[in-house]
N, C-alpha and C positions, 0 to 999 in steps of 0.2 A: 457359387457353383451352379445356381438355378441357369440354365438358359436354352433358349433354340434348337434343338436338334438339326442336325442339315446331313439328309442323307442322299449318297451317290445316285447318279441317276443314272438306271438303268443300263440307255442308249448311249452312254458315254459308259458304258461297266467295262475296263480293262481286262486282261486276258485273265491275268491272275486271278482277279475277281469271279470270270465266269468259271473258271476251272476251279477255285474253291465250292463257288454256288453246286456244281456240279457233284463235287463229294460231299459236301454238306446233305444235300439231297439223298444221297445213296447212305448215310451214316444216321442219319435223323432216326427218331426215335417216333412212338405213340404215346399215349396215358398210360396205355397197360405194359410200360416199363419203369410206372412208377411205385416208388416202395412206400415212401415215405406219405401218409395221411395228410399232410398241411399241403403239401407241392399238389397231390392228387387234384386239392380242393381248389389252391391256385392256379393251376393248371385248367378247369372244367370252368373255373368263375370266369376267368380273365386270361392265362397264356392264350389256352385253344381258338377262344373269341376273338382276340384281336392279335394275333402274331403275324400275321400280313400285313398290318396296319399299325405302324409302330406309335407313332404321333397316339392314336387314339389306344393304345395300350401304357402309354407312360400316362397318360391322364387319368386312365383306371387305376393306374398303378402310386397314384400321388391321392387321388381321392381314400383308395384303403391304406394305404402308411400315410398319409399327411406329406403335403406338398414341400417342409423342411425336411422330410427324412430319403426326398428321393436328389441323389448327387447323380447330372450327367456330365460324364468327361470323355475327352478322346481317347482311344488310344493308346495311353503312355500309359507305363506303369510306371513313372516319375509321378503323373498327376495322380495316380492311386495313392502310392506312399505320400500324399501331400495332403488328401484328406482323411491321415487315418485319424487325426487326431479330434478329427467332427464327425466320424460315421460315431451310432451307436449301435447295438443288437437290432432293433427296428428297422436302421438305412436300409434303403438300397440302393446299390448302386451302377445306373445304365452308363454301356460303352456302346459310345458312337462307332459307327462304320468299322470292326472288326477286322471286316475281308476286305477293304478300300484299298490296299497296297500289301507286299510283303514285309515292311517295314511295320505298318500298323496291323497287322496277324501276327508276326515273333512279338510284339508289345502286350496282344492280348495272350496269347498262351503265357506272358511273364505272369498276370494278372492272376488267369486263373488257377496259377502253381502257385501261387504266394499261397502262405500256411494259413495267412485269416481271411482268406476267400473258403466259406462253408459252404455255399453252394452256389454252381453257376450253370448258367443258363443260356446257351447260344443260340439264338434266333436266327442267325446269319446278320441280319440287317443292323441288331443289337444283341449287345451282351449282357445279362442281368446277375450282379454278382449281389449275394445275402450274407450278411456276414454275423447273422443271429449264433450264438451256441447253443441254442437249444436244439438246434438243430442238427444231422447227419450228415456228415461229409457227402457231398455227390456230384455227381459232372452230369446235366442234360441238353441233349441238343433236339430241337422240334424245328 
């Protein structure tokens, strides 16, 4: 499941896309909408620092869980339900290109409604779903 990211460029961003980009924008959130102590800290260590730069935030994000506990998949929430039975409390789990089509947005909103997605995370570019219990239900978008 380790591999490549390959995210949509820009200059070819379809309509759909820029009009997502557009509400995304207007709905995003800051730090001081967050509750929970551990997100605060991952948020101020690593989202806030590299959430423009996604390549270089999956790397932060593989060095602090360990480069086996981070799963990137497209899209589907076929291939969600395909690794549940390898996530642990630790995983995380990045989704590729989110906004890239309307097909691949109704996929990710499946994702982050499924009941063992504990917390998620929309960056626009990427989705970061945690599926720790220790942790509090929560939806953030930055």
């Amino acid at each position: 499941m380790h591999r490549l990211i390959s995210f949509q460029n820009q200059k070819t961003m379809n309509f759909f896309s820029k009009r997502y980009k557009l509400i995304h924008s207007i709905k995003k959130k800051n730090e001081y909408s967050i509750h929970s102590p551990y997100m605060f800290d991952l948020h101020n260590r690593l989202i806030k620092k590299y959430k423009r730069n996604p390549y270089r935030l999956i790397s932060s994000l593989q060095e602090e869980f360990g480069k086996d506990n981070i799963y990137i998949i497209k899209s589907s929430y076929n291939e969600f339900i395909a690794i549940q039975s390898q996530v642990k409390d630790v995983s995380v789990i990045i989704i590729e290109n989110p906004y890239f089509d309307n097909e691949s947005y109704n996929e990710f909103i499946k994702i982050i409604s499924d009941p063992r997605r504990i917390v998620s995370i929309d960056l626009y570019k990427i989705g970061i779903i945690l599926q720790n219990t220790k942790l509090s239900p929560q939806e953030y978008r930055f």
